[in-house]
GULUM-216009 format. One record per residue: x, y, z of N, C-alpha, C, O in turn. Coordinates in steps of 0.001 Angstrom, whole numbers, plus 500000, padded with zeros to 6 digits. Example, Ala and Ser with C-alpha at 12.3 -4.5 7.8 and 13.67 -1.06 7.14 Angstrom:
BEGIN
513190494310507800512300495500507800513200496700507800514236496681508465
512850497750507080513670498940507140512900500030507870513409501138508039
This chain:
BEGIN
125569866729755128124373866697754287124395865541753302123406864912752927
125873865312752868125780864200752157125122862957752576124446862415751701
125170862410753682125112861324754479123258861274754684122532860281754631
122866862757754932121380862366754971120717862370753462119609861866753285
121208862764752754120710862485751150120434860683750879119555859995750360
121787860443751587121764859193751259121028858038751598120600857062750980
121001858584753181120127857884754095118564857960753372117963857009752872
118250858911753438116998858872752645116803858243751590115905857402751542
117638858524750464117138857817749424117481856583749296117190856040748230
118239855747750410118456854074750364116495853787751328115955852682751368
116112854576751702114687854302752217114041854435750933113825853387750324
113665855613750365113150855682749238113070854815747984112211854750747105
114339854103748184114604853150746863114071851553747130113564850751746346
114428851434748669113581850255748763112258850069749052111754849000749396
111560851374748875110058851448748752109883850691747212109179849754746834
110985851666746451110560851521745408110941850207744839110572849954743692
111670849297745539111515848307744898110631847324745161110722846208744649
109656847689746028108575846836746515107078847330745461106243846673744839
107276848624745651105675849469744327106488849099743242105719849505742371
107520848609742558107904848545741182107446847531741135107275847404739923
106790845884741980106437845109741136105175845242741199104632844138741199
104480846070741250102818846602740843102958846237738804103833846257737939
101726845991738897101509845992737550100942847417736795100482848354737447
101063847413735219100504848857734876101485848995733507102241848192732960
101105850431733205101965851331732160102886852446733042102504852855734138
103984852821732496104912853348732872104210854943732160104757855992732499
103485854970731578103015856339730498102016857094730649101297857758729902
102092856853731924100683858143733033101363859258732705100168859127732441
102039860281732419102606861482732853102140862353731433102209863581731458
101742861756730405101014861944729393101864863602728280102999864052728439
101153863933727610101837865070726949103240864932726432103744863811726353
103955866101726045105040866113725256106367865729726372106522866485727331
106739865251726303107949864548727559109209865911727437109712866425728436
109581866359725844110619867251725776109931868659726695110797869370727206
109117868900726826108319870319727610108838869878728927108684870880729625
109207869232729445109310869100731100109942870034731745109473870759732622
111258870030731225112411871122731752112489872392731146113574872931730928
111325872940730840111471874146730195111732875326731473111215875405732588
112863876272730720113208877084731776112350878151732270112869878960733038
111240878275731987110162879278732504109168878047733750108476878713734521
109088877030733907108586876112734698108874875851736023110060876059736281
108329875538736784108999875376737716108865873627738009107839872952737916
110368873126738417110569871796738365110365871246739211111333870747739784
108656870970739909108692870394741036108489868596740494109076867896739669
107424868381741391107850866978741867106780865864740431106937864676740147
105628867029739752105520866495738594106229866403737600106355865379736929
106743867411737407107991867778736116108977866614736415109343865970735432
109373866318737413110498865124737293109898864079737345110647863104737301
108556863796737443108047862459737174107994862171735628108569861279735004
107299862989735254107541863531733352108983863136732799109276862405731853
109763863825733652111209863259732742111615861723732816112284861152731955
111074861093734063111603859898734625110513859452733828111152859341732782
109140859046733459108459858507732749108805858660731224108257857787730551
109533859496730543110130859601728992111132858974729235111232858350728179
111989858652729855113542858121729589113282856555730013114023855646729638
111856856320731042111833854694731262111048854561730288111160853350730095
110117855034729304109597854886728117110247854691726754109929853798725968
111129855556726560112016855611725586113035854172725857113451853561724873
113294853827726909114509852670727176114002851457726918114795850542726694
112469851191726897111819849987726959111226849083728138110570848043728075
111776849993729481111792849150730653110308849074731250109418849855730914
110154848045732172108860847591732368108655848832733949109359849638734557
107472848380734003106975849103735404106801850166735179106999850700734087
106085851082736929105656852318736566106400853635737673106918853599738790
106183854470736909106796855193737881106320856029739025105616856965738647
106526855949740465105761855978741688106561857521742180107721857858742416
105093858255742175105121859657742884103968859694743849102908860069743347
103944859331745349102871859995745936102548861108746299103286862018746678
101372861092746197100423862316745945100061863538744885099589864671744980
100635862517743624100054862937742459099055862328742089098895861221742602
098047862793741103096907862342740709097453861050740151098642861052739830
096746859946739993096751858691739490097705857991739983097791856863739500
098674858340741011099704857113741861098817856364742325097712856751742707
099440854601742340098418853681743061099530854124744636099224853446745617
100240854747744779100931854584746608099892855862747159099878855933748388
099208856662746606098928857578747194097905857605748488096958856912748118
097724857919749394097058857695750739097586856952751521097296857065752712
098379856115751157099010854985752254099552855122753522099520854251754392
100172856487753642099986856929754775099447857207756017099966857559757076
098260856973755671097174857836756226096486855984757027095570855838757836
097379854882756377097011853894757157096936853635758265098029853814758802
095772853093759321095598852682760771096965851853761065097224851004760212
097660851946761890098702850971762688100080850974761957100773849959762037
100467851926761332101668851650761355102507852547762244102208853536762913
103801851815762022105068851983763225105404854073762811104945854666761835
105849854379763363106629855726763407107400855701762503107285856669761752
108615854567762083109470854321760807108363854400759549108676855202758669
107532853915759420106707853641758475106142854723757897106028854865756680
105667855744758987105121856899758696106115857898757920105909858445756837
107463858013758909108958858765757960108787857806757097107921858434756489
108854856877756538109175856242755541107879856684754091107862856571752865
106962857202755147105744857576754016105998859317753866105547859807752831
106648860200754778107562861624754563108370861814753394108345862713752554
109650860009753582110402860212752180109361859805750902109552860516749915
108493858977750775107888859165749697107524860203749293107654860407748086
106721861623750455106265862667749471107375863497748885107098864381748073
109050863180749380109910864144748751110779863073747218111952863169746857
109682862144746624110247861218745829109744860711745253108608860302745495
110611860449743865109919860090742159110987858653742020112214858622742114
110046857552741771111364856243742051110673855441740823109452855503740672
111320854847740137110740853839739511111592852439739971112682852555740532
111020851155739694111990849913740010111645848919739125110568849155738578
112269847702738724111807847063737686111260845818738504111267845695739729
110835845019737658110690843444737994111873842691738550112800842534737756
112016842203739746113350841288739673112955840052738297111881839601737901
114519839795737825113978838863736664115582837366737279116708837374737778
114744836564736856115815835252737267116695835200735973116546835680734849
117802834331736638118707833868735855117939833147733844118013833364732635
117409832409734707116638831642733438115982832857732471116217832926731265
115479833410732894114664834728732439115072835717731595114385836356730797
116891835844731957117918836763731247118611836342730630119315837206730108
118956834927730224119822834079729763119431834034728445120385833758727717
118330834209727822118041833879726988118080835500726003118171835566724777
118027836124726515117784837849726073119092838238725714119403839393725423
120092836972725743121386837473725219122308838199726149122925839124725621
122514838002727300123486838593728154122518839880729233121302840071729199
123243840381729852122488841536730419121551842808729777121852844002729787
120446842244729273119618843238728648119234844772729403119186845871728852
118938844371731116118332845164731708119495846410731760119504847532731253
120310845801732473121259846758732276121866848122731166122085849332731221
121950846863730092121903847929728882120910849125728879121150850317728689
119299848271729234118224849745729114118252850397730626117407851289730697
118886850236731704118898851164732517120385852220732101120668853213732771
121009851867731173121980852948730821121469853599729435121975854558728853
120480852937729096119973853845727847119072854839728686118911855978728249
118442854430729946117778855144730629118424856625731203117863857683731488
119126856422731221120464857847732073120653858244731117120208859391731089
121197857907729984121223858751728880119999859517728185120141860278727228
118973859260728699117453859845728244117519860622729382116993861700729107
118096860601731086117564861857731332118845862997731395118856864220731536
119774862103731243121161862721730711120954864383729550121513865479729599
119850863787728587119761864640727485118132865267728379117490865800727474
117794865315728927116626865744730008117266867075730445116513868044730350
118552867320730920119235867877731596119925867712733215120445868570733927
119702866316733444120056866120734718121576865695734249121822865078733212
122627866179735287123959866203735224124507865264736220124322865203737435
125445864329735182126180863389736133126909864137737388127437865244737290
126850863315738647127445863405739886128628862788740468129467863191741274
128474861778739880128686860276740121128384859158739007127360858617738588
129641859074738748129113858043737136128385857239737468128148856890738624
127780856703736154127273855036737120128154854190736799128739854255735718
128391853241737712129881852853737855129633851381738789128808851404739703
130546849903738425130287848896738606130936848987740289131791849784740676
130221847885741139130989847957742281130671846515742876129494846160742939
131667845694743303131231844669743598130677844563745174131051845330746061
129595843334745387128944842861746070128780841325747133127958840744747843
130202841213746631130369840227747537130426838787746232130357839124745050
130505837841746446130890836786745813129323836609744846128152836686745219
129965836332743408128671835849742564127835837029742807126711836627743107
127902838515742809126873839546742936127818841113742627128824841473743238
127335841613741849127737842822741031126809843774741387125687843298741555
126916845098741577126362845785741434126961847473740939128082847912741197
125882848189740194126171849312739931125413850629740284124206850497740083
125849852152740862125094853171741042125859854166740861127080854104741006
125208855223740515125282856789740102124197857867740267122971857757740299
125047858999740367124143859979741327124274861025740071125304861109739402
122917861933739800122951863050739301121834863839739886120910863515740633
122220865096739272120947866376739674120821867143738889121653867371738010
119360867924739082118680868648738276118099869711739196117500869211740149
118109870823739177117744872266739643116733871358741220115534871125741372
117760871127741966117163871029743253116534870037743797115781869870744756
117203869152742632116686867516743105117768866057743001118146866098741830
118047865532743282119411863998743596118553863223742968117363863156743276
119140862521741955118300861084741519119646860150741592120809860393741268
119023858985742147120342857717742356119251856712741703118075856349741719
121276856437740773120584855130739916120916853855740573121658853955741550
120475852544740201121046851585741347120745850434740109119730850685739460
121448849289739729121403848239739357122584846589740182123757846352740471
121357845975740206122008844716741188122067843633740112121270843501739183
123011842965740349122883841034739804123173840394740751124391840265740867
122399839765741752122877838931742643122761837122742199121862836360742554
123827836824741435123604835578741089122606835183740121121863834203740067
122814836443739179121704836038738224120849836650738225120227836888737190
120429837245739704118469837790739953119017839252739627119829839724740424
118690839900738672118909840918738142117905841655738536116808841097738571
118027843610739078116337844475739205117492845502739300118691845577739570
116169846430738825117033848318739070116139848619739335115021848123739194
116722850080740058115917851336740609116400852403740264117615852476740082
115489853620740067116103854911740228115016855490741357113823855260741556
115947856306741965114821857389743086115174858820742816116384858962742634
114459859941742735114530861209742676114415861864743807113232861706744106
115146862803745003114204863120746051114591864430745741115589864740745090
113481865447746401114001866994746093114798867422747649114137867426748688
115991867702747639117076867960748322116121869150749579116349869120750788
115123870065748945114682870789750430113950870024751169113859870247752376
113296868979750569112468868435751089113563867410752351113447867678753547
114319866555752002115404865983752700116075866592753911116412866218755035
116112867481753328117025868810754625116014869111755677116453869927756488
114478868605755987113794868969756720113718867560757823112879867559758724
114404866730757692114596865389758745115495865879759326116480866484758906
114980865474760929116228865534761731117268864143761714117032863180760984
118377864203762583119323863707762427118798862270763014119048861235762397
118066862263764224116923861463764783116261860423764101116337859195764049
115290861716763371114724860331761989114920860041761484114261859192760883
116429860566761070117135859686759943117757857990760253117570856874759769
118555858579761316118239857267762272117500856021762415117829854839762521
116278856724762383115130855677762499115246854833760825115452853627760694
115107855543760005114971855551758878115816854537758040115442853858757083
117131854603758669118642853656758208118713852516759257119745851847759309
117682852253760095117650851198760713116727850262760139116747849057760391
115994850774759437114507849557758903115361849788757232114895849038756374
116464850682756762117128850451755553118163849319755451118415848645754452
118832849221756934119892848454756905119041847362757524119808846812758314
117457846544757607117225845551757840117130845462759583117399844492760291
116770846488759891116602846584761683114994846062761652114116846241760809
114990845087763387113430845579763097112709846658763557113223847776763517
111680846507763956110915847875764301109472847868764576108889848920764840
């Protein structure tokens, strides 16, 4: 089960790093942000958009955060597009089990001046906002290298029935993060098949 969590949400995340450079406010989810996780609620797939929109609000970070088929997502219907591939369509399945936000890639020149790794800093002020949310570390977030001149870092936590993976890259400077949320029943309903399909257009197959 581990392995298809994963599979999925390396699809999910590189959705999301394609809808993260949409333009907008990150502060659609509106109302009191501390009400999200209240224990009489039930924590579906708005409630964790709510938490993920207070902690990328509170951190400072740009972009918005992408849930299809909630009211006001710009991804919502996309599915339902003429001509796409079978991957595309699973790939529009893991969106409905997923809450992702992603930032701007920003260049070297761009970060240099902000005094060292800014983004970074607010994607760990970010975990610590949903840290105090109630989502529980899994998996620290934790540095891992990437091959020459490229760093990267990720960590896994959960919240009553849902995996969020954090992800931050520097490849030579070009700095971007993601987080993805998926709800774990929703995941468990791919076969082993489409997952398949799924980690082939993740790992850069074509299709």
């Amino acid at each position: 089960m581990a392995g298809k969590t994963s599979l999925v949400t390396a699809v999910a995340v590189a959705g999301a790093l394609v809808a993260g450079c949409g333009s907008g406010s990150s502060s659609d989810a509106g109302g009191d942000p501390s009400a999200s996780a209240s224990a009489g609620r039930k924590f579906d797939k708005a409630a964790v958009r709510t938490d993920l929109v207070a902690a990328v609000t509170a951190a400072g970070l740009p972009g918005d955060v992408k849930a299809a088929g909630l009211p006001g997502d710009a991804a919502s219907g996309q599915s339902a597009a003429a001509g796409v591939s079978e991957r595309e369509k699973l790939a529009a399945r893991v969106a409905d089990c997923t809450v992702d936000w992603a930032s701007f890639p920003s260049s070297p020149s761009s970060t240099a001046s902000a005094g060292g790794d800014e983004l970074r800093r607010k994607v760990e002020s970010m975990l610590d906002g949903l840290a105090g949310r109630g989502w529980k570390e899994k998996r620290p977030f934790a540095e891992l290298p990437v091959g020459e001149g490229g760093v990267a870092a990720a960590g896994m936590y959960k919240k009553r029935g849902w995996t969020l993976h954090a992800r931050y890259y520097d490849l030579k400077g070009m700095r971007m993060a993601s987080v993805g949320a998926t709800e774990d029943a929703c995941v468990a309903e791919f076969s082993e098949e489409e997952l398949d399909l799924l980690d082939s257009g993740a790992s850069g197959g074509s299709g």
